[in-house]
Backbone atoms as SQL, in Angstrom:
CREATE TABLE atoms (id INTEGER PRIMARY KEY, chain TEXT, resi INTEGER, resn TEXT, atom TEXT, x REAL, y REAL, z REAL);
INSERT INTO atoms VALUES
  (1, 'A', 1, 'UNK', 'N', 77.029, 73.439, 83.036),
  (2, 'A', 1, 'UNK', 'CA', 77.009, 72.749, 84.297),
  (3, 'A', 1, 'UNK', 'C', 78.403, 72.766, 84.894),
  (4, 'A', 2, 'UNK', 'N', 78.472, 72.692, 86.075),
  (5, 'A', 2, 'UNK', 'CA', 79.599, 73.083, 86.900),
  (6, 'A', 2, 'UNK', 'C', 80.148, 71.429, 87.469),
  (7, 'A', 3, 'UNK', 'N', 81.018, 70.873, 87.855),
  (8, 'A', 3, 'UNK', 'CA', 81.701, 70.039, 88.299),
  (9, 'A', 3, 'UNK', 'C', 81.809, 70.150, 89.756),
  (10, 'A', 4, 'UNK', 'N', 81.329, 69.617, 90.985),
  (11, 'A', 4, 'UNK', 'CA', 82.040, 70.015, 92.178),
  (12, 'A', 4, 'UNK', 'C', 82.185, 68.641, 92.516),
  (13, 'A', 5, 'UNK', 'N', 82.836, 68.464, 93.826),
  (14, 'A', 5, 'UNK', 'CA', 83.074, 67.163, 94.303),
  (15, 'A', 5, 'UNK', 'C', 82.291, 67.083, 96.211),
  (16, 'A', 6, 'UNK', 'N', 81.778, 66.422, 96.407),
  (17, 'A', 6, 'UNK', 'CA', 81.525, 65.896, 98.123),
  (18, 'A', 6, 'UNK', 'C', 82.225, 64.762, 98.201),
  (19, 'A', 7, 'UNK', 'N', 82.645, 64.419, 99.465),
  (20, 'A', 7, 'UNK', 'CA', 83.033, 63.668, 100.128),
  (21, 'A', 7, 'UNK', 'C', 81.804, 62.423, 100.706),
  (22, 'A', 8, 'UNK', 'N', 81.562, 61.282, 100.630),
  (23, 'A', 8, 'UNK', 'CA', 80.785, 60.669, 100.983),
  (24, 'A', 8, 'UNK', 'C', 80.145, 60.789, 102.800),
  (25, 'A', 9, 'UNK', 'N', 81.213, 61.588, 103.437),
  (26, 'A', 9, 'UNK', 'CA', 80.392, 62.004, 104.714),
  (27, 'A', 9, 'UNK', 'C', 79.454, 63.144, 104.226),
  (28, 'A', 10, 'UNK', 'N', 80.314, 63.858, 103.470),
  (29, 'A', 10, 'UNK', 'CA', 79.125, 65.507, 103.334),
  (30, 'A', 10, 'UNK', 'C', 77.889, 64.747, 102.592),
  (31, 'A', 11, 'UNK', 'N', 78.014, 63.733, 101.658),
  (32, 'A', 11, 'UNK', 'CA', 77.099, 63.187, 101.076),
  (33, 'A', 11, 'UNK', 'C', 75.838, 62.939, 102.556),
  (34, 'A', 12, 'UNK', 'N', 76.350, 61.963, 103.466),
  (35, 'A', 12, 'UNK', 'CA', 75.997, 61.462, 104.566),
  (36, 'A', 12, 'UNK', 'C', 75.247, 62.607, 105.361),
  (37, 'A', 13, 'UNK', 'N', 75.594, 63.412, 105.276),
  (38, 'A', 13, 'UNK', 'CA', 75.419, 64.742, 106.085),
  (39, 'A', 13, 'UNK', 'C', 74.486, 65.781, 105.844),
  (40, 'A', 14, 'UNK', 'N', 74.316, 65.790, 104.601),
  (41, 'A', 14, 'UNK', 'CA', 74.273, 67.195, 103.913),
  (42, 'A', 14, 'UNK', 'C', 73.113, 66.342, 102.437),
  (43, 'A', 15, 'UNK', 'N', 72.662, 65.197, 102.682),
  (44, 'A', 15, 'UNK', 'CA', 72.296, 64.955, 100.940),
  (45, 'A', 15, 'UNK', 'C', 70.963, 65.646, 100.512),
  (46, 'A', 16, 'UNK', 'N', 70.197, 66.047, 101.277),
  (47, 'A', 16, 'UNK', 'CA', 69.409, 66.606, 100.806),
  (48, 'A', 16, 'UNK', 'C', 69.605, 67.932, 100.074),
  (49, 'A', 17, 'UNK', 'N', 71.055, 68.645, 100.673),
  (50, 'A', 17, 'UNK', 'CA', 71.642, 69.826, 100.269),
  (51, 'A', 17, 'UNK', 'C', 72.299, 69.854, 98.636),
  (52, 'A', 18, 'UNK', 'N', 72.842, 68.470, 98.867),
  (53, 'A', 18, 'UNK', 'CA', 73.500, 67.966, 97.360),
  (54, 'A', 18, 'UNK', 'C', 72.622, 67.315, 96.295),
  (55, 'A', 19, 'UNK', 'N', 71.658, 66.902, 96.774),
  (56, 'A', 19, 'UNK', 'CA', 70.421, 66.757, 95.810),
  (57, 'A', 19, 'UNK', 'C', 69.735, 67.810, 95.576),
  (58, 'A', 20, 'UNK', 'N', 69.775, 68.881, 96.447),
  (59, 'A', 20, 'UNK', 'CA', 68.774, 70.369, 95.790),
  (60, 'A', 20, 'UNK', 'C', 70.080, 70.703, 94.681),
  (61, 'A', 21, 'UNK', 'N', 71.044, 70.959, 94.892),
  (62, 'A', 21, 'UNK', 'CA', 72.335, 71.336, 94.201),
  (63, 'A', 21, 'UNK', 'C', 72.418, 70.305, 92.372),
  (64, 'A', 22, 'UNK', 'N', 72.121, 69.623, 92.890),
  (65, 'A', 22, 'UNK', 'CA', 72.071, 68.341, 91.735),
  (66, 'A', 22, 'UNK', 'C', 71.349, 68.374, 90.672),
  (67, 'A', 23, 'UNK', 'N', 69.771, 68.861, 91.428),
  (68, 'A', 23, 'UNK', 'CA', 68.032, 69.208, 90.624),
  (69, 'A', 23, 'UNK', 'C', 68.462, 70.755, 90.499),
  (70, 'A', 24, 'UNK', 'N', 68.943, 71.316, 90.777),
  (71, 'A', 24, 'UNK', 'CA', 69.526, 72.421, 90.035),
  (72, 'A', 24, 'UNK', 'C', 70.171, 72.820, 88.926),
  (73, 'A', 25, 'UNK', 'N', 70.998, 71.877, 88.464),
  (74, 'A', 25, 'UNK', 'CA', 71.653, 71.229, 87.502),
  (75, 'A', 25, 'UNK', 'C', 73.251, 71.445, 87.630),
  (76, 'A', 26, 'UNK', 'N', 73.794, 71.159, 88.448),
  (77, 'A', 26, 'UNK', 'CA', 74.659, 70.768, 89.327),
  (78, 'A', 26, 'UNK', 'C', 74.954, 69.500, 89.021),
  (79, 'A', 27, 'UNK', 'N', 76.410, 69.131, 88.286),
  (80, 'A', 27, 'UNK', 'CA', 77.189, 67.801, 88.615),
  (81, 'A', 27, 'UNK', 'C', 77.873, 67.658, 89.905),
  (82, 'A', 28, 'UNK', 'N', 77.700, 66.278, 90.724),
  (83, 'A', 28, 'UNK', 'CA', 78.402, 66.619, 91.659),
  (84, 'A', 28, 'UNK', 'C', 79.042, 65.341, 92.203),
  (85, 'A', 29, 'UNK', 'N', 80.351, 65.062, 91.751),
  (86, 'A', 29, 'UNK', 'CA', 81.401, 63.679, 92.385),
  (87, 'A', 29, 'UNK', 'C', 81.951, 63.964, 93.835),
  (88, 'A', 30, 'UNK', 'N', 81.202, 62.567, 94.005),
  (89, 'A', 30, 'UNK', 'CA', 81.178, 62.002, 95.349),
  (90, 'A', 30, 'UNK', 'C', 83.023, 61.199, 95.469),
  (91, 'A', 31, 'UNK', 'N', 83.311, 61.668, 96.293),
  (92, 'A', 31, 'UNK', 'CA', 84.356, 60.964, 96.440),
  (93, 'A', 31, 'UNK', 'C', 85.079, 60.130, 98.079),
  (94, 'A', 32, 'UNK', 'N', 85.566, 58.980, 97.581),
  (95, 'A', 32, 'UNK', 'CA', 85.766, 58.444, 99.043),
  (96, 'A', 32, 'UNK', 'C', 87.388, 58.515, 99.502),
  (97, 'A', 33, 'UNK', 'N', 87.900, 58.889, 100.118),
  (98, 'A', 33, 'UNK', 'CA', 89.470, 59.377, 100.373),
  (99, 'A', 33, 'UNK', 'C', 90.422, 59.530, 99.629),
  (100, 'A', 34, 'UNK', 'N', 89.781, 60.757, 98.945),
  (101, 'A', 34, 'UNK', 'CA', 89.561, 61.408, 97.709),
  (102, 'A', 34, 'UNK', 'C', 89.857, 61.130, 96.524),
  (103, 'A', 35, 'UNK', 'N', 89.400, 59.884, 96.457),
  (104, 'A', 35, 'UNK', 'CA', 89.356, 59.310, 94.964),
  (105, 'A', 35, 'UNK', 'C', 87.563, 59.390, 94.673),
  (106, 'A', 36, 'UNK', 'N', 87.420, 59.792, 93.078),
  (107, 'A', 36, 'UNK', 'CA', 86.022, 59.658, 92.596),
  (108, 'A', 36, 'UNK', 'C', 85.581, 58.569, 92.953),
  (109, 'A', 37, 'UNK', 'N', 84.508, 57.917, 93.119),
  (110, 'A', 37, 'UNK', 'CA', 83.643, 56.942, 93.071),
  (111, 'A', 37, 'UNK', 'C', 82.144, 57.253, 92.526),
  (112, 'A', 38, 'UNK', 'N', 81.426, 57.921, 92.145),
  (113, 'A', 38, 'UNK', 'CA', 80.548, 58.487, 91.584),
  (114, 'A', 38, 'UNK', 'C', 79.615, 59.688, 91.259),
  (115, 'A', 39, 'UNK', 'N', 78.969, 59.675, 90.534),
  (116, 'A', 39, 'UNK', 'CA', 78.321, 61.045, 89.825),
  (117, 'A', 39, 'UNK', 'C', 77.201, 61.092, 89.528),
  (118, 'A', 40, 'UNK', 'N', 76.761, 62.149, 90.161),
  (119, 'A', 40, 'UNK', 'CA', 75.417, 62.668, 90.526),
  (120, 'A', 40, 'UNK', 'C', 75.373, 63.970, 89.035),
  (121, 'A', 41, 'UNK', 'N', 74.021, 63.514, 88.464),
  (122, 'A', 41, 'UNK', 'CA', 73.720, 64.639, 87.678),
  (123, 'A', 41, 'UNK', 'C', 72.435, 64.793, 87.610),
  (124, 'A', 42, 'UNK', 'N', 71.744, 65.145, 87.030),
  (125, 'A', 42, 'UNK', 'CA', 70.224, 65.572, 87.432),
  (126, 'A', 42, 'UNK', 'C', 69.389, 64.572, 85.558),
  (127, 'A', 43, 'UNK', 'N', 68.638, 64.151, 85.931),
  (128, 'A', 43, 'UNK', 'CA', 68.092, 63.327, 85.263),
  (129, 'A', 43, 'UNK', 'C', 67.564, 64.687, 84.116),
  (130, 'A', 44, 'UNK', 'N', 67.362, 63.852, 82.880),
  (131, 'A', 44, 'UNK', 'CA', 67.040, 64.826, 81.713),
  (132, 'A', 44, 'UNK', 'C', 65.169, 64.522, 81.549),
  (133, 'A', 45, 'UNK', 'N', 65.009, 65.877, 81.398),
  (134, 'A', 45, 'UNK', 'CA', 63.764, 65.845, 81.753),
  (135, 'A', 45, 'UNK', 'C', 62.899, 65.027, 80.219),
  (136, 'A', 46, 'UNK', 'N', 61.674, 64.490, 80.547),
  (137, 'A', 46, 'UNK', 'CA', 61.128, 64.146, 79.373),
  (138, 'A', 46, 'UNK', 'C', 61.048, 64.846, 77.981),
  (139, 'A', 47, 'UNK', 'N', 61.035, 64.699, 76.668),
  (140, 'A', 47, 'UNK', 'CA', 61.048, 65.678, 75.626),
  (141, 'A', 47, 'UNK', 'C', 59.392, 65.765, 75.763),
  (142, 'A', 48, 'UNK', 'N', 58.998, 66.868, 75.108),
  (143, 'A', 48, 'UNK', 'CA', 57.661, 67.381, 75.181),
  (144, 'A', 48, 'UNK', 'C', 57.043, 66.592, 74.066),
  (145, 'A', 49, 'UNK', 'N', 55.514, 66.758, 73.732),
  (146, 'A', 49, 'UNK', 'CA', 54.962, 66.046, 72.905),
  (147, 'A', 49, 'UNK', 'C', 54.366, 66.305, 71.421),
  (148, 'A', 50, 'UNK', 'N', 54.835, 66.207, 70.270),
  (149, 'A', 50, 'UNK', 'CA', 54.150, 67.126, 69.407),
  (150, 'A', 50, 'UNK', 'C', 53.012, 68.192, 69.870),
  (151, 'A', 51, 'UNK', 'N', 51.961, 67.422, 70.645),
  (152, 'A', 51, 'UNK', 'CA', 50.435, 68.151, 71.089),
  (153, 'A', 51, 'UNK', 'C', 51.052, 69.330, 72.100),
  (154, 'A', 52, 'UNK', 'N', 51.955, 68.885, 72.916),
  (155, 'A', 52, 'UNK', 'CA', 52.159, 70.310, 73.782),
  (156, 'A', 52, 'UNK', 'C', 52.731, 71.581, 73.126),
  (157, 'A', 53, 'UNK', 'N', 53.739, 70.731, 72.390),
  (158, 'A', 53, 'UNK', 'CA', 54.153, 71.686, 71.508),
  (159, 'A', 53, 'UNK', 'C', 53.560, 72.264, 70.328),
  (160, 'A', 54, 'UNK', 'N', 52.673, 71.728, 70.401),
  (161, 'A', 54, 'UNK', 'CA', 51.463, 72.984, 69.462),
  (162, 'A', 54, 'UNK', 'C', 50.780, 73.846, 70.371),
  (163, 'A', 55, 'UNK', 'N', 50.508, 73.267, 71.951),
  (164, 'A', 55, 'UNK', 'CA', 49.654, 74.039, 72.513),
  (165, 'A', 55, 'UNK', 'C', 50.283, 75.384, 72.609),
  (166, 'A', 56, 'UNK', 'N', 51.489, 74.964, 73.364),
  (167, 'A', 56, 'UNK', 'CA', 52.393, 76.114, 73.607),
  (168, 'A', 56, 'UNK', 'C', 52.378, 77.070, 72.510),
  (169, 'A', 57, 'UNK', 'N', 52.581, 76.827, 71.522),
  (170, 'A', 57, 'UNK', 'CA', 53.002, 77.257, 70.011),
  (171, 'A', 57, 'UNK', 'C', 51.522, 78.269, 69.936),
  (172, 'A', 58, 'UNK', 'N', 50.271, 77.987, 70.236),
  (173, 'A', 58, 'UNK', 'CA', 48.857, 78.383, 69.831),
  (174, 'A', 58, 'UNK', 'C', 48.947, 79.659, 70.886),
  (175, 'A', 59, 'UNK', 'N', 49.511, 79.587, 72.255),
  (176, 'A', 59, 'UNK', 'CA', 49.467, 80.637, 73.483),
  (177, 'A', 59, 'UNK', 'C', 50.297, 81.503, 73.231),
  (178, 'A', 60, 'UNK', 'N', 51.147, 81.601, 71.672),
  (179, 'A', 60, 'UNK', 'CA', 52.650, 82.706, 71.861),
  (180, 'A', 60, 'UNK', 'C', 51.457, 83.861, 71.279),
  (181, 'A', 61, 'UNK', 'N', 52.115, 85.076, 71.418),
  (182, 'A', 61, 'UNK', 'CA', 51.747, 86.108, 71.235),
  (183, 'A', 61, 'UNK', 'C', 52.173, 86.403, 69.728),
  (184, 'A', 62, 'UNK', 'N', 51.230, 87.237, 68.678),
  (185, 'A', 62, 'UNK', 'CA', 51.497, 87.579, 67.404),
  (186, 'A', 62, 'UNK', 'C', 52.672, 88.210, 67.240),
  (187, 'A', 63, 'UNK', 'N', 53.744, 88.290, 66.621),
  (188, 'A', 63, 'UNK', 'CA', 54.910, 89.142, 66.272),
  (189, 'A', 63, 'UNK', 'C', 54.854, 89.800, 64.891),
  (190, 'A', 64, 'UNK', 'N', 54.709, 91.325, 65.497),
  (191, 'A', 64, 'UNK', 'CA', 54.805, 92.289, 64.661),
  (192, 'A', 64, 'UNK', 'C', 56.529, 92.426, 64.242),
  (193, 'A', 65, 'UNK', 'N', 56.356, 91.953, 62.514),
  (194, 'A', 65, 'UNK', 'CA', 57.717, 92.322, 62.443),
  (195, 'A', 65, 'UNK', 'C', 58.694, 93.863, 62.548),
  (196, 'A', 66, 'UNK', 'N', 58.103, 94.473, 62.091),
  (197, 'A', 66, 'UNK', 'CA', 57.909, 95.816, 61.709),
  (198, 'A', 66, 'UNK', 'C', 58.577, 96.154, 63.467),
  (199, 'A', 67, 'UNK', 'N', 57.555, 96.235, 64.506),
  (200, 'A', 67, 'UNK', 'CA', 57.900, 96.720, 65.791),
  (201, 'A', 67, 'UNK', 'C', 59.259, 96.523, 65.972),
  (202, 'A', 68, 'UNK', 'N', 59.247, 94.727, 66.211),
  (203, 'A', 68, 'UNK', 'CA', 60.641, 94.326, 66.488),
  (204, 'A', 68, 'UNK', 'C', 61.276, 94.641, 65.942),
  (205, 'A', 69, 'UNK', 'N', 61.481, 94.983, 64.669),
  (206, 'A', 69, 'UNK', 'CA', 63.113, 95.672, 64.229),
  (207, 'A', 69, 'UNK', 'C', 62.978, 97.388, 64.375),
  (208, 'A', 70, 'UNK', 'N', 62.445, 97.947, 64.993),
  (209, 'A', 70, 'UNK', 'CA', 61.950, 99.248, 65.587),
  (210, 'A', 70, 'UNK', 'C', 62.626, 98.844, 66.999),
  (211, 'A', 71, 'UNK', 'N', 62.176, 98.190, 67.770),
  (212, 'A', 71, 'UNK', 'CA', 62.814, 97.928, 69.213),
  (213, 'A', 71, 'UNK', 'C', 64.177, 97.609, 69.081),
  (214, 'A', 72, 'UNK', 'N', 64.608, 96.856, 68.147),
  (215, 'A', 72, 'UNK', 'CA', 66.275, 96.245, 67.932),
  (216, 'A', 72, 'UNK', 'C', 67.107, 97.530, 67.762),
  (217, 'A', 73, 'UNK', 'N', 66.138, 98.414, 66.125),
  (218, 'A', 73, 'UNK', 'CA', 66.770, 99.150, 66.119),
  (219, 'A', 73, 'UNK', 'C', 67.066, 100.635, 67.056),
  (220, 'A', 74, 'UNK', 'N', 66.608, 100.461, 68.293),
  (221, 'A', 74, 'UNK', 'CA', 66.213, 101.348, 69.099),
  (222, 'A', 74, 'UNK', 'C', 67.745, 101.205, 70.224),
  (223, 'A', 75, 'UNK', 'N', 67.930, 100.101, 70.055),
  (224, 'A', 75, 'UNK', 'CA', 68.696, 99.438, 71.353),
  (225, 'A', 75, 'UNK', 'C', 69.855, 99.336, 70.616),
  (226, 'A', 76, 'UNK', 'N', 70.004, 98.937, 69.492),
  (227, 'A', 76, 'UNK', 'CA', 71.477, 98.793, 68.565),
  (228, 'A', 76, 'UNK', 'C', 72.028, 99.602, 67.421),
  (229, 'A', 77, 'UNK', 'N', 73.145, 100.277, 67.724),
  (230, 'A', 77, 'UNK', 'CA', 73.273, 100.981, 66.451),
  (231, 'A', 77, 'UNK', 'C', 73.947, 99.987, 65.499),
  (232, 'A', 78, 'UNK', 'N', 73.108, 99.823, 64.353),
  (233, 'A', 78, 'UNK', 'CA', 73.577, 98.694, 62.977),
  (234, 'A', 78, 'UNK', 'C', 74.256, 99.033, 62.232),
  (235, 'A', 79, 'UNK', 'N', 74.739, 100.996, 62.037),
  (236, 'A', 79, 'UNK', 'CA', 75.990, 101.005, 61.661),
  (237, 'A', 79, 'UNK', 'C', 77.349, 100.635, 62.418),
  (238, 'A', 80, 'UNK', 'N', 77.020, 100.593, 63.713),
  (239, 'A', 80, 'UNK', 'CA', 78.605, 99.679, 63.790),
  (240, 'A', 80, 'UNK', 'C', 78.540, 98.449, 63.483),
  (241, 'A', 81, 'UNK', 'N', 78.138, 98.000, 63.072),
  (242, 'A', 81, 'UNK', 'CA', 77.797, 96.360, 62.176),
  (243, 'A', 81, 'UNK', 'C', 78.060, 96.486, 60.841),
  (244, 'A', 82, 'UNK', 'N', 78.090, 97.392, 60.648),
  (245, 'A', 82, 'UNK', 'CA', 77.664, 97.782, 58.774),
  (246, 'A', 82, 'UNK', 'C', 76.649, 96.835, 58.388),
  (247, 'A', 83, 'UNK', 'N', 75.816, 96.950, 58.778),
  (248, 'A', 83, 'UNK', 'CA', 74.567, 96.219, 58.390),
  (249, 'A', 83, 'UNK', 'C', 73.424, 97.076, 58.438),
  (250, 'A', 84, 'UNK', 'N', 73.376, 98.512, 58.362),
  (251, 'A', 84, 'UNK', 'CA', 72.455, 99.459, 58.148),
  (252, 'A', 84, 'UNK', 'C', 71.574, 99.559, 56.697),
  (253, 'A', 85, 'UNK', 'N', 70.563, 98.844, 56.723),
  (254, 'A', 85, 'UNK', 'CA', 69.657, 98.750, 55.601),
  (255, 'A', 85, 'UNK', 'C', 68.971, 99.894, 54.788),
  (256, 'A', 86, 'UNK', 'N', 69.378, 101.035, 55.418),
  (257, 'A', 86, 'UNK', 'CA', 68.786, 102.412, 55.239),
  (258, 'A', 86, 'UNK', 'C', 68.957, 103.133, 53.814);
């Protein structure tokens, strides 16, 4: 997350701009002749629920191990790692 500062007019002016910026995840101190006076950060979203997180968990797709280290090894050479299992 990034740090910026508004001025309580741009606040005045512009807040719907600094609240999309904010729900973006955007910190953003408000300041009044240019000293801080407060901070805007974007609320943390609820944690999920065991049950969703099984649902989710039930919709992933099977992983072939075999492929994936076929695709890795396709994209990475593992001797510059020295980690070539061969």
């Amino acid at each position: 997350m990034s740090d910026h500062r508004v001025t309580v007019r741009d606040l005045r002016n512009h807040g719907g701009e600094v609240l999309d910026r904010v729900a973006a995840g955007e910190v953003v101190t408000v300041t009044r002749a240019g000293k801080p006076v407060a901070e805007l950060r974007p609320l943390q979203k609820p944690a999920l629920t065991s049950e969703a997180l099984l649902q989710r968990w039930r919709r992933l797709p099977a992983l072939d191990g075999a492929r994936l280290r076929a695709d890795i090894d396709a994209v990475i050479d593992a001797t510059a790692w020295g980690t070539d299992d061969d």
